[in-house]
Short mmCIF file of the C-alpha atoms (twelve columns), coordinates in Angstrom:
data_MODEL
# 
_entry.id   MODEL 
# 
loop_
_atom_site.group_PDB 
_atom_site.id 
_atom_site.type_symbol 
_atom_site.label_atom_id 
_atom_site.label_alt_id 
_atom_site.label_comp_id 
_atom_site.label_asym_id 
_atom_site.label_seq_id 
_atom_site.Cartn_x 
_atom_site.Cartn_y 
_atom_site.Cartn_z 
_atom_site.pdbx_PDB_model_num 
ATOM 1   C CA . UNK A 1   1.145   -17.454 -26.158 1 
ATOM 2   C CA . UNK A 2   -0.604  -20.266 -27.246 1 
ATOM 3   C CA . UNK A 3   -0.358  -24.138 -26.226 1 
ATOM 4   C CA . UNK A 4   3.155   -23.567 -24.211 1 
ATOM 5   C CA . UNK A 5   2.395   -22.721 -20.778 1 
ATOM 6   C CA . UNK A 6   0.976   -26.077 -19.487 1 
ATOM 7   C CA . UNK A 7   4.518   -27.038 -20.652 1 
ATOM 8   C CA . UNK A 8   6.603   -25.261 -18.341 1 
ATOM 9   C CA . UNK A 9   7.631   -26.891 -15.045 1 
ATOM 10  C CA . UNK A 10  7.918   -23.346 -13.882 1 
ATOM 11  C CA . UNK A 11  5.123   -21.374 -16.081 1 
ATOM 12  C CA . UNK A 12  4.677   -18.770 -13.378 1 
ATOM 13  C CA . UNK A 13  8.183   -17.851 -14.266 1 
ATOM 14  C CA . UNK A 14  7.090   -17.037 -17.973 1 
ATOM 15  C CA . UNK A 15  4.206   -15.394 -16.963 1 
ATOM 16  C CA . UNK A 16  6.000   -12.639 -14.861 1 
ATOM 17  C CA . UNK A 17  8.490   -12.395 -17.893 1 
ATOM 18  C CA . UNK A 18  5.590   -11.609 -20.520 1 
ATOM 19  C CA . UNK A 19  4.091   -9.091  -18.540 1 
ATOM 20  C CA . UNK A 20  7.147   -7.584  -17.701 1 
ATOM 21  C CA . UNK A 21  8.352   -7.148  -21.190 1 
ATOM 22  C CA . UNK A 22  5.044   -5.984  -22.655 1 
ATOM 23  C CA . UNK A 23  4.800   -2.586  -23.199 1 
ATOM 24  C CA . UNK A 24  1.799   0.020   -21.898 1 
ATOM 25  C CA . UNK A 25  -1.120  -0.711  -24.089 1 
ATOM 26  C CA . UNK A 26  0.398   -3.326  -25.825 1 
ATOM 27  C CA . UNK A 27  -1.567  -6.818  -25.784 1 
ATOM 28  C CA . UNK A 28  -0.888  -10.431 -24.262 1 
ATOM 29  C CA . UNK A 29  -3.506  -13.139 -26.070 1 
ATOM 30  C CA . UNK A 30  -2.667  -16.437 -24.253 1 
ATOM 31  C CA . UNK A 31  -4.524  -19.999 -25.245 1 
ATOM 32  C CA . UNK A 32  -4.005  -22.392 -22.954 1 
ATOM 33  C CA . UNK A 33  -5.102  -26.379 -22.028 1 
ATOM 34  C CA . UNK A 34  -5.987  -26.725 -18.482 1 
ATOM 35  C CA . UNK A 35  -5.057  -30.135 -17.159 1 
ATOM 36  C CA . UNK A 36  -6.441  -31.705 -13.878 1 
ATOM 37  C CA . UNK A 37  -4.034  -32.723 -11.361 1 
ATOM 38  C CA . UNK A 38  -4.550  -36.724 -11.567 1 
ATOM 39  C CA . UNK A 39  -3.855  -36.668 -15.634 1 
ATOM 40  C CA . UNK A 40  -0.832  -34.383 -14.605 1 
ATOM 41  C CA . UNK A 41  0.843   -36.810 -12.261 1 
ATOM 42  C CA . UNK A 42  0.061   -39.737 -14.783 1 
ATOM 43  C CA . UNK A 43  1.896   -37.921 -17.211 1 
ATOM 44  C CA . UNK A 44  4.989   -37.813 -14.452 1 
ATOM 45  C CA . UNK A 45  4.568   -41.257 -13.918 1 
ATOM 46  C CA . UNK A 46  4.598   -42.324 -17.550 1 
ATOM 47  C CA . UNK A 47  7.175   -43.961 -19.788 1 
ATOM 48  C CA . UNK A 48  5.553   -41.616 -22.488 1 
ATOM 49  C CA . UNK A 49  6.143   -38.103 -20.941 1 
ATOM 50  C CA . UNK A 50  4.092   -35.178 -22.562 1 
ATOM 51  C CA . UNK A 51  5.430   -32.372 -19.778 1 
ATOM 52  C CA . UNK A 52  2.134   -31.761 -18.682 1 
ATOM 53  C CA . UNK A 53  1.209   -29.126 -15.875 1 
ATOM 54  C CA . UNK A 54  -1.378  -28.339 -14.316 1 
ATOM 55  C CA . UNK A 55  -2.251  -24.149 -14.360 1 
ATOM 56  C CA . UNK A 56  -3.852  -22.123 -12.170 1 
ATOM 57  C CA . UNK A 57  -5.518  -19.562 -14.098 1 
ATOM 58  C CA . UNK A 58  -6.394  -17.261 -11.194 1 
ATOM 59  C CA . UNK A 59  -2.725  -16.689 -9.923  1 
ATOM 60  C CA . UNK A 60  -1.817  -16.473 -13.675 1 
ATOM 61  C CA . UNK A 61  -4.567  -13.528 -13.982 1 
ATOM 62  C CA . UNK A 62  -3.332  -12.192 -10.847 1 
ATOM 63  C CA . UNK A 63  0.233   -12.152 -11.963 1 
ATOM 64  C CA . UNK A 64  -0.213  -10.337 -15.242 1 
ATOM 65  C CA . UNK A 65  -2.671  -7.850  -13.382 1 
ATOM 66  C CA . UNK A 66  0.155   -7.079  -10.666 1 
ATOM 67  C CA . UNK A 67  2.504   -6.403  -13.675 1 
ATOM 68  C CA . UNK A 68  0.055   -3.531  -15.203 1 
ATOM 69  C CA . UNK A 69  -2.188  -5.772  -17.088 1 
ATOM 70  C CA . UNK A 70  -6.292  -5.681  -17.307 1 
ATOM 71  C CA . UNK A 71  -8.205  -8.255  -18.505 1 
ATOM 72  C CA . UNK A 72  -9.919  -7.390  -22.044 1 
ATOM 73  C CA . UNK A 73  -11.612 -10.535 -22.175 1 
ATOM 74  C CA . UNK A 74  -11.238 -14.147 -20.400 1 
ATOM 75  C CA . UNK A 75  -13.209 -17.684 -21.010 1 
ATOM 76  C CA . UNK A 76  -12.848 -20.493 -19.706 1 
ATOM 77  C CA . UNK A 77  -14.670 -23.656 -21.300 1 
ATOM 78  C CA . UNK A 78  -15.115 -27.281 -19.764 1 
ATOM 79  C CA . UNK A 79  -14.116 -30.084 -22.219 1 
ATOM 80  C CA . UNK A 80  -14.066 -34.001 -21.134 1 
ATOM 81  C CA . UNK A 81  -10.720 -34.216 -19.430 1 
ATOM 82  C CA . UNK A 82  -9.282  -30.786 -19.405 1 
ATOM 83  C CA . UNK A 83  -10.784 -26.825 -19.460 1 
ATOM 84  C CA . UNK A 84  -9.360  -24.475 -22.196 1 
ATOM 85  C CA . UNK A 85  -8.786  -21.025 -21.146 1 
ATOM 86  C CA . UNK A 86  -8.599  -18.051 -23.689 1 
ATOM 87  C CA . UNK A 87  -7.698  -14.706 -22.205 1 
ATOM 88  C CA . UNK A 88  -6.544  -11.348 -24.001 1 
ATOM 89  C CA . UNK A 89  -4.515  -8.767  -21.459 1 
ATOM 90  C CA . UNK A 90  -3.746  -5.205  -22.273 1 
ATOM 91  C CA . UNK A 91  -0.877  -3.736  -20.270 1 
ATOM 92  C CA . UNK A 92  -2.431  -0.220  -18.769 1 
ATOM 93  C CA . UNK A 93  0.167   0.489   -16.588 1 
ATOM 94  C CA . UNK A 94  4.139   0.086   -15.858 1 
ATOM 95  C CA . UNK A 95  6.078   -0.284  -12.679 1 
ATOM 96  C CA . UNK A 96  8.555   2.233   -12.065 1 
ATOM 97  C CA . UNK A 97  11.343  -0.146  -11.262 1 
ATOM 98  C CA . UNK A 98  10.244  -2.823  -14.278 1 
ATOM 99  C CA . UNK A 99  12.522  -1.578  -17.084 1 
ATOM 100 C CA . UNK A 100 16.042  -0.229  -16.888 1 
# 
């Protein structure tokens, strides 16, 4: 996923979804622009509206690694007004009650 989470009103949502759907030892590689929460709200308040949300990338790491997934690598850069976070997942594990 690259670019779409910081989109989503409800990105956690999406999240859970991926790492459901992924399949043991297959691969999640998710790009994303982390926005603070002052340019976020701007962006609510504007006549211009970009959808912008802010992410936290801990409970997104913690999500996919409740759904199976380890962390194969994970960066996290610091630009002027926003961080960018590239992280690649590998699903090692499946629970039971996860796929029908």
């Amino acid at each position: 996923m690259f670019g779409v989470l910081h989109h989503m009103a409800n990105w956690q949502k999406a999240v859970l979804e991926a790492g459901r759907v992924l399949r043991v030892d297959g691969v999640l590689v998710l790009a994303e622009l982390v926005y603070p929460d002052w340019i976020t709200s701007l962006d609510e308040r504007s006549v211009f509206k970009f959808g912008l949300y802010t992410l936290d990338i801990n409970q997104l790491v913690r999500t996919l690694q409740d759904e199976g997934c380890v962390t194969v690598y994970a960066d996290q850069k610091k630009r002027f007004l926003w961080q960018e976070f590239e992280g690649v997942f590998q699903k090692k594990w499946e629970k039971a009650w996860s796929r029908v």
